[in-house]
N, C-alpha and C positions, 0 to 999 in steps of 0.2 A: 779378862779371860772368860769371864761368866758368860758376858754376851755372845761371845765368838762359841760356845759350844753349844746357846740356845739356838743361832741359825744354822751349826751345823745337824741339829736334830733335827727341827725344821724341815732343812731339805733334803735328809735323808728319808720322809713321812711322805714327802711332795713324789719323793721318785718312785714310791711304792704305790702310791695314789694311781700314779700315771700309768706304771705295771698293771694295774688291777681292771684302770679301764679300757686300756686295748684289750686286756684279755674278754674284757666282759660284753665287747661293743663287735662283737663279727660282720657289722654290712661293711666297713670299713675297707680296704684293700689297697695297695699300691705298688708300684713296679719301679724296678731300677733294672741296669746293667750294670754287670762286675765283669771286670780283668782283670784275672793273676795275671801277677808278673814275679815269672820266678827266674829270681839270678845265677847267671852262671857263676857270677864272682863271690868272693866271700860274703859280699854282702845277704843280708834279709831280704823275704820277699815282702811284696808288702800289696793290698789293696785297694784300690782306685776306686770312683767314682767313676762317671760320664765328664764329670764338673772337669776333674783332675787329669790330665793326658799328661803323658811322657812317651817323647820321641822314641820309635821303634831305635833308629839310629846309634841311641844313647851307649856311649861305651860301655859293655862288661853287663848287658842284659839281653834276652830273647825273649818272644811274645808268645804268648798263645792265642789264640783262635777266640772272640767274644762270643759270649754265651748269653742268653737273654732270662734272666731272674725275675718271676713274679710273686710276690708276696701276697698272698689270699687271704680275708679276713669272711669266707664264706661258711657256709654249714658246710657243702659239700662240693670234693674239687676233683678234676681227672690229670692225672700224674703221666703225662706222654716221654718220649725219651729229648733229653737235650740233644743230641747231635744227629746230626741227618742220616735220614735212613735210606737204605739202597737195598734193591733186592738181595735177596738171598739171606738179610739180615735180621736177627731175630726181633718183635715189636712186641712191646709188656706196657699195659696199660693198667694203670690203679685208682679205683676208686676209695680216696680219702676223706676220712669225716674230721667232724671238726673233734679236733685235742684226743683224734683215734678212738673217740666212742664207737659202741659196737653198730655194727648194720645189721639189719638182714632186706632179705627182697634183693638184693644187689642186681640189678641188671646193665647190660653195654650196650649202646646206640653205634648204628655206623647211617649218619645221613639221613636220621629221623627211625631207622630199622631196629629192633629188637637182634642182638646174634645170639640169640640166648635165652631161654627160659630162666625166671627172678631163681635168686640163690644165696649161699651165705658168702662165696668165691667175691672177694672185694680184689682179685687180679684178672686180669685178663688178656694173652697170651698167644702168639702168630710165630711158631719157631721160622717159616721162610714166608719173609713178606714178599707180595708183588706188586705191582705198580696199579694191579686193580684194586690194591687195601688202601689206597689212597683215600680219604675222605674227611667227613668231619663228625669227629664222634665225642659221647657225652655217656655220663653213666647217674642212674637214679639208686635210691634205697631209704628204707626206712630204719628213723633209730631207734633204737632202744633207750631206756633209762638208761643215763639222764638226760638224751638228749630231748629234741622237740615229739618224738612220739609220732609223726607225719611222715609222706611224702617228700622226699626232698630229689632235688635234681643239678649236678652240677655242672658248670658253663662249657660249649661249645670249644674243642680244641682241634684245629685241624691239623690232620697228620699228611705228609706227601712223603710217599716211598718215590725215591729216586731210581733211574737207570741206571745198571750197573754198566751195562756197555750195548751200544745196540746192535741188530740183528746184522749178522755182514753180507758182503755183498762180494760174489765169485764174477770176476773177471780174466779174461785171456789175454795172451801176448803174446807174438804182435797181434793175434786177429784171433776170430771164434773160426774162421777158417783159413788154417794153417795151410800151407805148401806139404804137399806127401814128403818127407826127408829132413823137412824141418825140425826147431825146437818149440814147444810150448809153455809158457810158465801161467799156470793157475793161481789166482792171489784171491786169499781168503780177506776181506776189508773191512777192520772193526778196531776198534780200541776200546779201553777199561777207564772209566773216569780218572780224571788227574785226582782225585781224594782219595780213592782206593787204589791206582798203582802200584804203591809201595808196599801194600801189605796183597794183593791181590796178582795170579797171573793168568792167562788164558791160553788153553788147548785148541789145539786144530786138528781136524780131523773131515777126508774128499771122500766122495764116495761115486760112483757114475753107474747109471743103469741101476740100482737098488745094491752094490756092491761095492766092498769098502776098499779102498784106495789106499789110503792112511789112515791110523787114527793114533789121535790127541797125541801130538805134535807140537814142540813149543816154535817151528817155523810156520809161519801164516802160508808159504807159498810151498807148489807142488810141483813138481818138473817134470814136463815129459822130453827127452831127449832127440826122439827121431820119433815124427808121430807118421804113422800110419794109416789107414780105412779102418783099420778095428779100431783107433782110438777117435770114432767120431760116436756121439751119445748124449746123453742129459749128464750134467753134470751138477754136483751142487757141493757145500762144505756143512760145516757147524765149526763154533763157536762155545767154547765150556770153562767155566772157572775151574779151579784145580780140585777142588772139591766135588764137584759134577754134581752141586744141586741146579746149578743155572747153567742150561744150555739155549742157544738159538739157531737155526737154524738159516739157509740161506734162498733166495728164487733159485731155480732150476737153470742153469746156462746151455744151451745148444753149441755145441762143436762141430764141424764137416770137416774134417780133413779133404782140403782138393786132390787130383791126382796131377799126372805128369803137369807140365807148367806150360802157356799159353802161347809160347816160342813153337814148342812141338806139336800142339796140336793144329797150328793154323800152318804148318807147314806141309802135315797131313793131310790135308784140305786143299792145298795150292796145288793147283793144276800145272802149271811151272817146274816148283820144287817134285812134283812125286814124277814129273816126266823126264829129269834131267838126275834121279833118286834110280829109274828103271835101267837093269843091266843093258847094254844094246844085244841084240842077237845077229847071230849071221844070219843072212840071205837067204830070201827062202827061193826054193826051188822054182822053174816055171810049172804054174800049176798044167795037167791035161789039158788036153782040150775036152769041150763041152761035148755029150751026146746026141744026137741029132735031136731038133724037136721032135716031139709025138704028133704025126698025123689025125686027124679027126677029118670029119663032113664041113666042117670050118674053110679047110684048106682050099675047096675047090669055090667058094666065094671069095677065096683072094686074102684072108686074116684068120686068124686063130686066138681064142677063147685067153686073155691075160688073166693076171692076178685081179680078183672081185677088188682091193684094197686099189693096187691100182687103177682099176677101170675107173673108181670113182673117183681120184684125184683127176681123171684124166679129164671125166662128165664136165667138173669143175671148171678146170683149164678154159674147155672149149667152151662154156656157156661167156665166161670171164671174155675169152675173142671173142663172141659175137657183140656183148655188150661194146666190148671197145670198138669194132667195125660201126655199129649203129654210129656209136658217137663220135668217129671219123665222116661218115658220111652227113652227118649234121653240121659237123663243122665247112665240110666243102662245098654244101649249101650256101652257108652263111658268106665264106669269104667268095664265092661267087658272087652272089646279093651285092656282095660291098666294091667289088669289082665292078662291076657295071655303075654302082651311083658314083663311082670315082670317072668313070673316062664318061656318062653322061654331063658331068660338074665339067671335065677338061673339056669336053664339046662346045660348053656352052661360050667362053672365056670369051674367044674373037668376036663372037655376036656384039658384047658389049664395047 
């Protein structure tokens, strides 16, 4: 019995040993991942390792989401949040010393940037993050007794704020140019990450010309029933969580409503249709007779003075005949010419 209670002393001196020099050795550091798993059935929950998997499958248990655990054996560590961040969500960042000795100087980094004048504030805090707080940030401070008394700075952690839903996009139907009489439906186009849908919903809200249409509407789409020339204009929507810290807004859509439809207007047009479209009229009367021309100094040469518009069609006409006369008379040159070498050729035939 004696022996068995000198190694139980033994190793109970061994495990305190071992306690004293992790505490005392901070360059040290190592990482694991942990999954709960906590049961719906009666049973316990219980803590895994990476090493240890059990089947999601497994009868009478549900899973949680992994989480990634770093154990830090640093002077000084920055504390970002476990689960992903999406706009509009709040971001807390901590500067931790080692075994929570005190700081001062505390300063935040965002990407090598100071946000901050140094301070004793070891928190640091973004109630609505955005997608431009994304980066990779770090925080310094000095200790006080007992620590090192120096400069210290702890390790690079990068944060990315997620989209919460992106900007949507206003489309028309069937067309951005409707038929006068027709329907239109305006469809605001966006959705809310499948991580936040369950706890998150979004507003809609049209507006045309600088004037509000609807607003924040849990239906994305807008109707217009019978559209007409006043409902042609800029068009645009937004986008809003229920909260209305994050809105987005949409590009501008152009609308024309057409008018009458292209059956009628080209019938308008058709010389055809608008002539077989005209009432007939009766008969017109036989109109007078003409009054006699007006005499002038014209008469007694034999013609009188026409219309100047006329005259000159007429200039035209007659220059048009001479030209063709010339080249009538050239051609009855020619086929004479060729007359004569044809019955010189017949002359010649009996000689031979």
């Amino acid at each position: 019995m004696k022996p068995i209670c000198v190694l139980t002393s033994w190793a109970f001196y061994i495990l305190l040993a071992k306690l004293w020099a992790v505490q005392m050795l901070p360059s040290a550091s190592s990482e694991t991942t942990l999954r709960w798993e906590d049961g719906v059935s009666t049973r316990k929950g219980s803590c895994h390792t990476d090493g240890e998997t059990i089947h999601p499958r497994e009868a009478g248990y549900t899973f949680s989401e992994p989480f990634h655990l770093i154990v830090s054996y640093d002077w000084l560590i920055l504390q970002g949040p476990a689960a992903p961040i999406f706009e509009g969500d709040p971001l807390v960042l901590r500067c931790r010393a080692w075994q929570d000795w005190p700081l001062t100087e505390v300063t935040f980094y965002r990407d090598g940037s100071a946000l901050g004048p140094p301070g004793p504030n070891k928190e640091f805090s973004i109630t609505l993050a955005q997608e431009a707080d994304s980066g990779h940030y770090h925080c310094s401070g000095i200790f006080r007794s007992p620590g090192p008394g120096s400069p210290e700075t702890a390790s690079t952690v990068a944060i990315t704020v997620q989209e919460l839903f992106s900007a949507p996009v206003l489309t028309a139907l069937p067309s951005t140019e409707p038929q006068e009489g027709g329907s239109v439906t305006l469809s605001c186009q966006t959705k809310l990450s499948s991580q936040r849908s369950a706890t998150r919903h979004l507003l809609f809200s049209f507006y045309k010309d600088g004037r509000t249409l609807h607003s924040r509407g849990l239906s994305s789409e807008f109707q217009i029933p019978t559209a007409s020339a006043e409902h042609s204009g800029s068009y645009w929507c937004e986008a809003a969580i229920d909260d209305g810290q994050i809105w987005k807004h949409s590009p501008q859509l152009e609308v024309r409503v057409r008018g009458p439809s292209s059956s009628t207007a080209s019938s308008t047009w058709n010389p055809a249709l608008q002539k077989s479209a005209v009432p007939e009229t009766s008969p017109k009367k036989p109109s007078e007779p003409l009054p006699p021309l007006p005499t002038s100094s014209s008469e007694h040469a034999g013609f009188f003075s026409p219309d100047p518009h006329l005259h000159h069609q007429m200039s035209i006409l007659l220059k048009q005949m001479q030209d063709v006369r010339v080249l009538l008379g050239h051609l009855v040159l020619e086929l004479r010419d060729l007359s004569s070498s044809l019955k010189s050729g017949i002359t010649k035939v009996p000689d031979k």
